[in-house]
C-alpha positions in Angstrom: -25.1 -10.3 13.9 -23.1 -11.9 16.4 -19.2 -12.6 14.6 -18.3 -16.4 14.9 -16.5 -17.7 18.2 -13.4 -20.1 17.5 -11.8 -17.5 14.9 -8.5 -18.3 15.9 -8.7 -21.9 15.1 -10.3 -20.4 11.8 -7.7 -18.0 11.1 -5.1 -20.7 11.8 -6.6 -23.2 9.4 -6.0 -20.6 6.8 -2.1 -20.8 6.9 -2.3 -24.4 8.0 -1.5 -25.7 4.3 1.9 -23.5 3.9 2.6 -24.4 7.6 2.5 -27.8 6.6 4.3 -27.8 3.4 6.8 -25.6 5.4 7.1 -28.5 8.0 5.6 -26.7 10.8 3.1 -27.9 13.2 0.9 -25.0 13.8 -2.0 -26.9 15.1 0.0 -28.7 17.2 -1.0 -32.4 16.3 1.0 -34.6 17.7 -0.1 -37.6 14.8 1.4 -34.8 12.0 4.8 -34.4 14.4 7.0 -36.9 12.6 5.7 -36.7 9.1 6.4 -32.5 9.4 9.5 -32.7 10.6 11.0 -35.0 8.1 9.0 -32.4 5.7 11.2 -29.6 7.2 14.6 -31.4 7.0 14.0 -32.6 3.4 13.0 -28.9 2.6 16.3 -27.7 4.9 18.7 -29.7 2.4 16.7 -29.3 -0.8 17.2 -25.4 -0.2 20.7 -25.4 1.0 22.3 -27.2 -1.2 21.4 -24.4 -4.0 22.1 -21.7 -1.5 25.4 -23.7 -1.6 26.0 -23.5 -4.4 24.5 -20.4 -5.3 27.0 -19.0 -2.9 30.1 -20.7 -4.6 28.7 -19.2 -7.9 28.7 -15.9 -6.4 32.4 -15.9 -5.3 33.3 -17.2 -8.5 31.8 -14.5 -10.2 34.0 -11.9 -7.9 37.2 -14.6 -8.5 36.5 -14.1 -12.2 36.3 -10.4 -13.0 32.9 -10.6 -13.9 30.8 -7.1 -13.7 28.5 -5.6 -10.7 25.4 -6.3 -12.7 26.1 -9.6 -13.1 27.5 -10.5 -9.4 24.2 -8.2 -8.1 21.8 -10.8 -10.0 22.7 -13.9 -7.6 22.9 -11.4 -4.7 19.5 -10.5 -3.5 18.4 -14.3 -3.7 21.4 -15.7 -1.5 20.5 -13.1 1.0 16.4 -14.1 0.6 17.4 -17.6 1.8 19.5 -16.6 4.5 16.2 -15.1 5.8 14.0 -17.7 4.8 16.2 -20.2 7.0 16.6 -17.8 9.9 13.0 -17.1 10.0 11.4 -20.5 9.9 14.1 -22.1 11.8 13.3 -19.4 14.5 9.4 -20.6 14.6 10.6 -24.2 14.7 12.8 -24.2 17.1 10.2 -22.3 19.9 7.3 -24.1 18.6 6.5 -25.2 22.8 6.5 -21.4 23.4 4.1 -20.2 20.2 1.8 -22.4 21.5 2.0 -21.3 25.2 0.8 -18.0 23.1 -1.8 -19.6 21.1 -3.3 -21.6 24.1 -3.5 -18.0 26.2 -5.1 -16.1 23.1 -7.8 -19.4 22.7 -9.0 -19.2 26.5 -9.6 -15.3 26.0 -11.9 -16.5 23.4 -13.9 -18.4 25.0 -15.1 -15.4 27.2 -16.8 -13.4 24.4 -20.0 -15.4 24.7 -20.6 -13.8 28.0 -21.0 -10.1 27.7 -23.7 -8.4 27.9 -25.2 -7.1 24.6 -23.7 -3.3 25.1 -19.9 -5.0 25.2 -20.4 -7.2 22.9 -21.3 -5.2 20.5 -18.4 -3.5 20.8 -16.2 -6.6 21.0 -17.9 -8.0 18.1 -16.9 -4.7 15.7 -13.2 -5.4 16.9 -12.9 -8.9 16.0 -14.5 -8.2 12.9 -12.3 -5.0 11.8 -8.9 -7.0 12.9 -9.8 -10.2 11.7 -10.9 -9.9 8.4 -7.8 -7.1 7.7 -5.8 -10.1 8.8 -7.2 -12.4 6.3 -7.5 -10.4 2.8 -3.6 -9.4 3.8 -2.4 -13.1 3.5 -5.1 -13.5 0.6 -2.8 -10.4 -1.0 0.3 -12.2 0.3 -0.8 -15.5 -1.2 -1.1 -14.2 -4.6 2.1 -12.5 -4.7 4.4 -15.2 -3.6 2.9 -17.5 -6.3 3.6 -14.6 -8.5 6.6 -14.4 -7.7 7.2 -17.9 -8.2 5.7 -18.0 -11.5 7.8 -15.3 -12.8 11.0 -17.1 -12.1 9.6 -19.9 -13.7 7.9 -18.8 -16.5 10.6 -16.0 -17.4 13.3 -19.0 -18.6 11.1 -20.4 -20.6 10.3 -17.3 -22.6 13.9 -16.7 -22.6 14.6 -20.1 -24.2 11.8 -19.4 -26.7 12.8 -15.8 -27.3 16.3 -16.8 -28.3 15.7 -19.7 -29.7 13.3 -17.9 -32.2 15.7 -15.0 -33.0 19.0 -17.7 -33.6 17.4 -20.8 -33.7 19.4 -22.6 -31.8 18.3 -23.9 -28.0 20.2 -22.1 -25.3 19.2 -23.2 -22.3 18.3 -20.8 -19.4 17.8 -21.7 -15.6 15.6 -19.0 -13.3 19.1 -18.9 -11.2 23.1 -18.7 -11.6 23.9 -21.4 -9.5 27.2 -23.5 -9.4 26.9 -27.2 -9.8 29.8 -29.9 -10.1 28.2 -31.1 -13.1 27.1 -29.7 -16.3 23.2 -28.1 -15.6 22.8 -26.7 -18.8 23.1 -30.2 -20.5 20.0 -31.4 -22.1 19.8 -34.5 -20.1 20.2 -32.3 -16.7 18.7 -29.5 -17.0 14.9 -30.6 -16.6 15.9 -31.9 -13.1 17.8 -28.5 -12.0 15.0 -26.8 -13.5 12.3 -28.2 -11.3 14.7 -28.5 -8.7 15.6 -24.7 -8.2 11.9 -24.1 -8.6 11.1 -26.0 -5.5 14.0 -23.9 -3.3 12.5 -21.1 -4.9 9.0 -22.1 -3.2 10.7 -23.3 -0.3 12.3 -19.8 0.3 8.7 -18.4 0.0 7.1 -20.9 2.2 9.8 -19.8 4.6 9.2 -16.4 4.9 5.7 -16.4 3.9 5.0 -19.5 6.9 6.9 -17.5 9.4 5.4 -14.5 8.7 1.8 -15.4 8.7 2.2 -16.9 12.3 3.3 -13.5 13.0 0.4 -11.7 11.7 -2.1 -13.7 13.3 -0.3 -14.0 16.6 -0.2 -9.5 16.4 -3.5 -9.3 15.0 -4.7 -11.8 18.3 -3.4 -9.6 20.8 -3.8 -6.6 19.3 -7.8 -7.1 19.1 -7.4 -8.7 22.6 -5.6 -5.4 23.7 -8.6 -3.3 22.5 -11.1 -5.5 24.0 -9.5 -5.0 27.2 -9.8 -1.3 26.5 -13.7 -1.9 26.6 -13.6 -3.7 29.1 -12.0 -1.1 31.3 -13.9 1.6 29.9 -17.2 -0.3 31.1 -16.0 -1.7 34.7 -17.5 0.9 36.6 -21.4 1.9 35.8 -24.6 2.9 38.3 -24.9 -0.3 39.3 -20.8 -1.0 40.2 -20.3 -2.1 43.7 -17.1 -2.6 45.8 -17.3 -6.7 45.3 -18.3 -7.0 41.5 -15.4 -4.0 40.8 -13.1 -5.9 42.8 -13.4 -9.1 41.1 -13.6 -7.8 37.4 -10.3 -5.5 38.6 -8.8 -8.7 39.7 -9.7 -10.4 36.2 -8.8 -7.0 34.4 -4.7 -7.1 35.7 -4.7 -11.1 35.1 -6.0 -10.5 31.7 -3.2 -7.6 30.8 -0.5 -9.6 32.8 -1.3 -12.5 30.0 -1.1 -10.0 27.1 2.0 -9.0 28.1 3.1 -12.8 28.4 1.8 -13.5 24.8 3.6 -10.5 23.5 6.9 -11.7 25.5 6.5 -14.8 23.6 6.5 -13.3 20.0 9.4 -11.5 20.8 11.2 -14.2 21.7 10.3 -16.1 19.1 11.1 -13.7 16.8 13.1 -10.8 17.8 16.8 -12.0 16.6 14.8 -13.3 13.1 13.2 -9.3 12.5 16.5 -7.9 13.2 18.3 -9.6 10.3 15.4 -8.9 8.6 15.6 -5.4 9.0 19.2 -5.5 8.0 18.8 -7.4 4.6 16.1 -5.5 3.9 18.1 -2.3 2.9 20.4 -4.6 0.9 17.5 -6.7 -0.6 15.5 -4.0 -1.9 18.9 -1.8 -2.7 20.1 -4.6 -4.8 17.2 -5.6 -6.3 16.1 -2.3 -7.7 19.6 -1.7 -9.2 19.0 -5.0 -10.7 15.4 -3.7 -12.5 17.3 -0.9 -13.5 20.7 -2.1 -15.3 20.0 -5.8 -16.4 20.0 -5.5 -20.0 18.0 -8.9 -20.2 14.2 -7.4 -19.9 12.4 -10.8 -19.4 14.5 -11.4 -16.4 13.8 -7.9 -15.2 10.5 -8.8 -14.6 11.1 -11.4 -12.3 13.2 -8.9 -10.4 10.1 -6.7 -10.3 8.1 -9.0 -9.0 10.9 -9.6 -6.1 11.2 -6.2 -5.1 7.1 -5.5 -5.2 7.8 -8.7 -2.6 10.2 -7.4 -0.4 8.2 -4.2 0.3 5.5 -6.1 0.8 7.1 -8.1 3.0 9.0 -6.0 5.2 5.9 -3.1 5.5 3.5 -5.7 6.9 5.6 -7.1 9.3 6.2 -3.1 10.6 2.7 -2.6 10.3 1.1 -6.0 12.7 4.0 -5.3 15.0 3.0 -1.4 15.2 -0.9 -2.3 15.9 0.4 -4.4 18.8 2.3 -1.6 20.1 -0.5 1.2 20.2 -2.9 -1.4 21.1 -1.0 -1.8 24.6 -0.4 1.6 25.0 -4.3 1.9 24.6 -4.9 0.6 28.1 -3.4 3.1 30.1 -5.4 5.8 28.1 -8.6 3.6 28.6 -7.9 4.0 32.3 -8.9 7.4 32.1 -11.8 7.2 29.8 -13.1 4.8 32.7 -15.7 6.5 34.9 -14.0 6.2 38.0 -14.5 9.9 39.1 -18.4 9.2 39.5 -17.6 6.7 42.3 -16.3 7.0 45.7 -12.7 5.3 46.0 -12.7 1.4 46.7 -10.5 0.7 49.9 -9.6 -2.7 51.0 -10.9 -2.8 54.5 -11.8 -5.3 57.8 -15.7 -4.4 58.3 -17.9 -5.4 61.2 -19.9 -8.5 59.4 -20.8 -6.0 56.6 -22.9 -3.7 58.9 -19.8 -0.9 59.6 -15.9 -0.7 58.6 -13.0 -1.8 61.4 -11.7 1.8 61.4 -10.9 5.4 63.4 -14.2 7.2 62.5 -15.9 3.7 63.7 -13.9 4.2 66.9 -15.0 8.1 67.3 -18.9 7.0 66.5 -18.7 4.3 69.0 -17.5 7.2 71.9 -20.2 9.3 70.4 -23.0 6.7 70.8 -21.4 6.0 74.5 -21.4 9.8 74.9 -25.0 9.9 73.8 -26.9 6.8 76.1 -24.5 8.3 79.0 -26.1 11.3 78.4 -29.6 9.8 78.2 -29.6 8.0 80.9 -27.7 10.7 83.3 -30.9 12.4 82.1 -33.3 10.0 83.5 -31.6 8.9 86.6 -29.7 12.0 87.3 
């Protein structure tokens, strides 16, 4: 059965919710512009005034004398919103040039309707294989972020209920230690910086999470479109090949690769800087955050933490793993050079020919003297 043309637009309606409550305009609709940036700016301050804050808290903690378990718990979050603002600001800020990439990928697309059945085939299994890995990963993804979320939401409130039940007395708990010039733990303010760190926790995720996605499709795109060039060369030369079709599909071949490259130019542009601090406060995040499981004496909190560092692997492994199917993809098509039957043909020269019927060249010079030679001889025959 023949796979469903369009998947990018299909793939890219799967993420479009996130993208949107992220403030990014993955479709590219102009009507959505104004409404998603003002989304993204509210989301901007809403975040950074607790990463403000959660920073102050953080050098008070060091100011104060307080111990490493208790400075590490504050840690791994500051440095999570470091890279959800560097990674989503990265995608926002080259948005014309992600969907330079996306309008290349799209008009491959359109050219898998007109195989023939042997090819398609083929082409079909690829789309298929890299596609639908794409899609239970951010189905995975999905669940864990709101995981995630729901453990530091959910943990205070046991928390509260736990100590509240062993003391009776209410001792309130917030999912984060965060500084504010006003007193959070009050009953009449603590509501309001409870839901209010909840949504820069999900605004952290839908950071990371947004950018990331747009990665994984982008990879997974030319990745599939890197193996289905692989076919393709593979296949250009059969019984019926001839010196005009190979030329032209060579032609379309090197354009199609040349645009590969281009997409792939683009994603590292995009996000090159953004993986590198990435990489970086990786190490620390998941350093941190497993000494954190380990040595908090608090064990409903350490759950949350759990849940953190099962996120971070995550989170760091499939971004290594899209961008190392791109990679062997593209080295793919030199090796599908060779797999090509070009040794059951004659070489293809470019060459002047003599309206089709004999090529502009030194053996047609030596057969013209040899047909001279020959009706000189004839007719020195006859006449002679």
């Amino acid at each position: 059965m023949d796979v469903e043309y369009g998947r990018l637009d299909q793939s890219l309606d799967k993420i479009k919710l996130v993208c949107h409550l992220e403030g990014i305009n993955i479709k590219n609709n102009k009507k959505d512009n104004l409404k998603l940036k003002l989304m993204y700016l509210l989301n901007f301050q809403w975040l950074n005034s607790d990463l403000a804050g959660a920073i102050f808290a953080f050098i008070l903690g060091i100011k104060d004398g307080k111990n490493f378990v208790e400075i590490t718990y504050i840690a791994p979050c500051i440095t999570f919103s470091f890279l959800a603002n560097i990674k989503s600001l990265a995608v926002i800020l080259n948005g014309t040039q992600l969907q330079e990439s996306i309008s290349i990928l799209k008009k491959m697309e359109i050219k898998d309707k007109n195989r023939n059945k042997n090819i398609k085939c083929k082409v079909d299994n690829i789309i298929r294989e890299h596609v639908g890995f794409l899609h239970s990963v951010i189905k995975v993804l999905n669940i864990t972020y709101v995981v995630l979320v729901a453990a530091f939401a959910v943990n205070p409130l046991m928390l509260i209920a736990y100590k509240y039940y062993k003391t009776n007395e209410l001792e309130l708990v917030l999912p984060f230690l965060i500084w504010y010039p006003f007193d959070a733990y009050s009953i009449r303010n603590w509501p309001a910086v409870y839901l209010h760190q909840l949504w820069s926790d999900a605004v952290v995720i839908l950071g990371i999470g947004t950018s990331d996605y747009i990665f994984y499709t982008c990879c997974t795109y030319i990745t599939l479109r890197f193996r289905v060039l692989q076919v393709e060369i593979e296949n250009l030369v059969t019984e019926r090949t001839n010196f005009n079709s190979f030329q032209a599909k060579f032609r379309e071949i090197v354009m199609w690769h040349q645009e590969l490259i281009r997409c792939s130019q683009i994603i590292e542009e995009i996000y090159s800087k953004s993986v590198l601090f990435n990489f970086v406060s990786s190490s620390i995040l998941i350093c941190l955050t497993g000494f954190d499981v380990m040595f908090l004496s608090d064990r409903i909190m350490v759950m949350s933490f759990v849940s953190f560092l099962c996120t971070s692997l995550l989170q760091i492994f499939f971004l290594c793993y899209f961008g190392d199917l791109l990679m062997r993809s593209s080295l793919g098509v030199g090796d599908a050079a060779y797999k090509c039957r070009w040794y059951s043909k004659g070489p293809y020269p470019c060459k002047i020919t003599a309206y089709g019927f004999a090529d502009v060249n030194l053996t047609a010079f030596m057969r013209i003297l040899s047909n001279a030679w020959s009706y000189f001889a004839l007719l020195n025959t006859i006449y002679g």
